[in-house]
Phi, psi and omega in degrees: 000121201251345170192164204234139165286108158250165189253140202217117184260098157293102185274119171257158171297349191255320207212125172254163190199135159217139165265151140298121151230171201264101198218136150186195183331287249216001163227140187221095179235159170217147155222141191269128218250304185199138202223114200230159155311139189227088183239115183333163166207159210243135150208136188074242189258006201207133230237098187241179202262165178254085194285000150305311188281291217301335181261337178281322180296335174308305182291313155352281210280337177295327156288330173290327168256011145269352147306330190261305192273010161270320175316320202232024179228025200037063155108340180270135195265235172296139179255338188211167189209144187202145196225123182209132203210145176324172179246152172111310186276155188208163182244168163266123148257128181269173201309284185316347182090011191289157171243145179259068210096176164280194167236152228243124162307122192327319174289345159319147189266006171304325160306342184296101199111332203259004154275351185283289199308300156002291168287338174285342173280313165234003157109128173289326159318290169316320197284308185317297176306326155324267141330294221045002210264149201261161182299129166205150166300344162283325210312159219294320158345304193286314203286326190290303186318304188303343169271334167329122195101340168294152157305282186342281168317309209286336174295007186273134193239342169209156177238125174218118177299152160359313186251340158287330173293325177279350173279350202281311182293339160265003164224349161104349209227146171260128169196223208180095193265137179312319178305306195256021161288286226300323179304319205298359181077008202231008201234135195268091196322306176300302184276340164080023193215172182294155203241075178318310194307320192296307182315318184279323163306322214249014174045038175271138160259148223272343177337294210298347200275143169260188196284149174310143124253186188229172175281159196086353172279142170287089186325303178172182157267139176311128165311131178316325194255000151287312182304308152305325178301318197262348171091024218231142149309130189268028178272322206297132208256123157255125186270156179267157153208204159308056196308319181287118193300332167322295181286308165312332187294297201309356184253010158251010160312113162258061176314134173246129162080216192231009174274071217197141163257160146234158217233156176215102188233116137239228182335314190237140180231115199258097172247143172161190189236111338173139154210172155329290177245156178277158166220140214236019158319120177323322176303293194304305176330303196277011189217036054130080114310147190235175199189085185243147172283152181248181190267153232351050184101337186317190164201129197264088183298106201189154195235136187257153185221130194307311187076199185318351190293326190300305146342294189282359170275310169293286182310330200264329185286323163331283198306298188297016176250021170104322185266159160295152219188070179293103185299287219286348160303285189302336171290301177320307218269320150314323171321298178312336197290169174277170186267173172017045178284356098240161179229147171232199151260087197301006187257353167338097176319004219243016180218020176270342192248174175277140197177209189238094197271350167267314185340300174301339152318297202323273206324261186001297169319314182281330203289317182282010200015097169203143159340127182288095215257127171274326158299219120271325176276359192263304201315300212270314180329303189294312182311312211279305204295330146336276204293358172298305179301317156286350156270335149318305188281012190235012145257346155295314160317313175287310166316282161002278182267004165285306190116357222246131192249147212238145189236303192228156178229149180215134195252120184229173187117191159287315194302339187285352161305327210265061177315289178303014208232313169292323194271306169325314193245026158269304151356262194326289180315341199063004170241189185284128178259141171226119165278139158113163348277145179322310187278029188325331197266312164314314217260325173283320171314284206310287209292331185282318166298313183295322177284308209290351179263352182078018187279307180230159203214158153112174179277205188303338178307290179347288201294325203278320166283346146285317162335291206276007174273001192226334187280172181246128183232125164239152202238144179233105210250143190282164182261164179289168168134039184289301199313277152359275179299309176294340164321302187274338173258023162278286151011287182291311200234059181280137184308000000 
């Protein structure tokens, strides 16, 4: 077998999508088969993801990409399945193997208040040191201590994130991928194992976690009546991969050596640097960094930044206010607007749950005495120029507490469309930006499935220089204006 079809499914907090891709030596193509909505639903008091439409859009995409690779592979069809999804979030499973619900979105407000008591109950050092993993009011940890005491927890017989509760309905097997254990705040930064003791502290029981695995390993096979389902061979091997979309966008980095940042940008924008080792530092702590796992032993030393949501929040409230709403139109007219006529700080807790996010600019504005941006292009101006300012300032940070001196930053993901958003945070940084590719996170699921099928070989060096013989790169070089960028961010993040 000189090359393989995989089906590679990738779940965003906005959109699940999964491609075929085409993966051997000399070949690296995707195609998007099929793209579905991924939208939370309020019911009562509680704000949950619908993982019933997401698996059904899973199987949906999965029958489309083994038709299209038997079509174009004179019948044969998928050789992998490979599965990634945001991090942090999870379902219950009960004795019978049965789900206890639905599982609960991370912007729920159950959590609201219960990492300050935590960390005032065992100490924020301790958990750091553990963990490595930075404070965000979701991470998984928080959200089970707010369930302590439930119906729900005490019937669980295993917790399985996201891209594991759907490999489980497709093949019948339980387990735990390594990249987004590493989110839950519940994984032992050294040993790379579950952090019972930390569990024990935290009145969790350590029962329900399951066993590990790492990516390239083999989950299982489709299930008989999946398998029937998707019009699929029950032969068809579902692969671990970089399950947590991070650790796959990053293994789609087309990076050289090791100087090099990465910015993985949509919903969310995950800025840091690849390292070796975690760094588990008082310094690292206190600048709330994180030490989430990469594919093959790495570490994605990195800081989440709200990112594009602060956008996709604003287009959204615009539309439900009745307008029409040209993105790439409204970016030309920002473009145009003047900078850093306001700023804000996207990580404001006050722009994390869904709303009506320029009000909340506004507000941020007013708070700050600045102008107030009245448009939609003044709205999307203050956003961009915002998130430039927070990639600077969390990449100067990370070179800073790594030790890892930064040459280029590459930016991949939705965000590298965002031509203006990219040319900004080359601006801001002062280095050279390379956008692309957009499908990063797909395109690291496919090559980590592909090794793991034995089509291609060698590490990460290998898979990222079959990467860069094939993606579309565009380079951005920065402009003068440093006096300028330092100004709007005392401004955005006054001490």
């Amino acid at each position: 077998m000189t090359e393989v079809a995989v089906a590679a499914v990738d779940l965003g907090a906005s959109s699940g999508r999964i491609m075929l891709a085409h993966v051997g030596p000399d070949r690296l193509d995707l195609t998007q088969v099929h793209r579905f909505a991924n939208r939370p639903i309020q019911i009562g008091a509680t704000l949950h993801w619908d993982i019933l439409a997401l698996y059904r859009g899973v199987l949906d995409g999965l029958r489309a990409a083994g038709r299209l690779a038997a079509g174009a592979r004179a019948g044969t069809g998928l050789d992998g399945i490979g599965i990634d999804s945001w991090g942090v979030d999870y379902g219950l499973i009960d004795a019978s193997g049965a789900l206890i619900g639905n599982p609960v979105c991370y912007r729920d407000s159950r959590t609201d208040g219960v990492m300050e008591k935590v960390l005032a109950d065992v100490g924020a050092a301790q958990i750091y040191a553990t963990t490595g993993v930075q404070n965000l009011p979701f991470n998984t940890a928080y959200q089970l201590v707010a369930s302590r005491g439930s119906p729900t927890l005490g019937a669980a017989h295993r917790l399985l994130l996201i891209p594991d509760l759907l490999g489980y309905w497709l093949t019948g097997e339980l387990g735990a991928e390594l990249t987004n254990a590493s989110t839950t705040q519940l994984l032992d930064a050294r040993s790379r194992t579950w952090a019972t003791d930390l569990m024990a502290r935290l009145g969790l029981p350590a029962s329900i976690f399951a066993e590990l695995r790492r990516p390239g390993e083999r989950i299982g096979e489709l299930l008989a009546g999946v398998a029937a389902e998707t019009g699929m061979a029950p032969h068809v091997p579902v692969l671990a991969v970089g399950s947590h979309d991070t650790a796959s966008a990053v293994v789609g980095v087309p990076g050289e050596g090791n100087r090099f940042a990465f910015i993985s940008c949509g919903t969310w924008s995950l800025v840091g640097v690849e390292l070796d080792a975690p760094v588990l530092t008082e310094a690292s702590r206190r600048a709330n960094f994180t030490n989430e796992l990469g594919v093959d032993g790495t570490v994605r030393y990195l800081r989440n930044v709200m990112g594009l949501w602060l956008l996709q929040e604003s287009v959204r409230t615009w539309q439900m206010a009745g307008s029409t709403v040209d993105l790439d139109q409204l970016l030309r007219e920002a473009a145009a607007e003047p900078a850093f006529v306001a700023v804000v700080d996207p990580d404001d807790p006050a722009f994390l749950p869904p709303g009506d996010m320029p009000a909340r600019i506004a507000a941020a504005c007013r708070r700050t005495d600045q102008p107030v941006p009245t448009t939609p292009a003044a709205v999307v101006r203050c956003i961009i120029d915002s998130l430039a300012l927070a990639h600077r300032r969390t990449m100067r940070a990370a070179q800073e507490l790594s030790g890892r001196a930064v040459e280029v930053v590459h930016i991949v993901g939705g965000g590298a469309r965002n031509a203006l958003l990219c040319q900004l945070t080359a601006d801001a940084c002062g280095l050279p930006a390379v956008a692309g590719p957009v499908e990063a996170t797909a395109l690291g699921n496919a090559m980590v499935q592909a090794r793991a099928l034995g089509v291609v070989s060698g590490g990460l060096t290998e898979l990222r220089a079959l990467l860069r013989r094939h993606a579309e790169l565009v380079r951005f070089e920065p402009r003068d204006g440093a006096a300028a960028w330092a100004d709007a961010e005392a401004r955005a993040f006054p001490a």
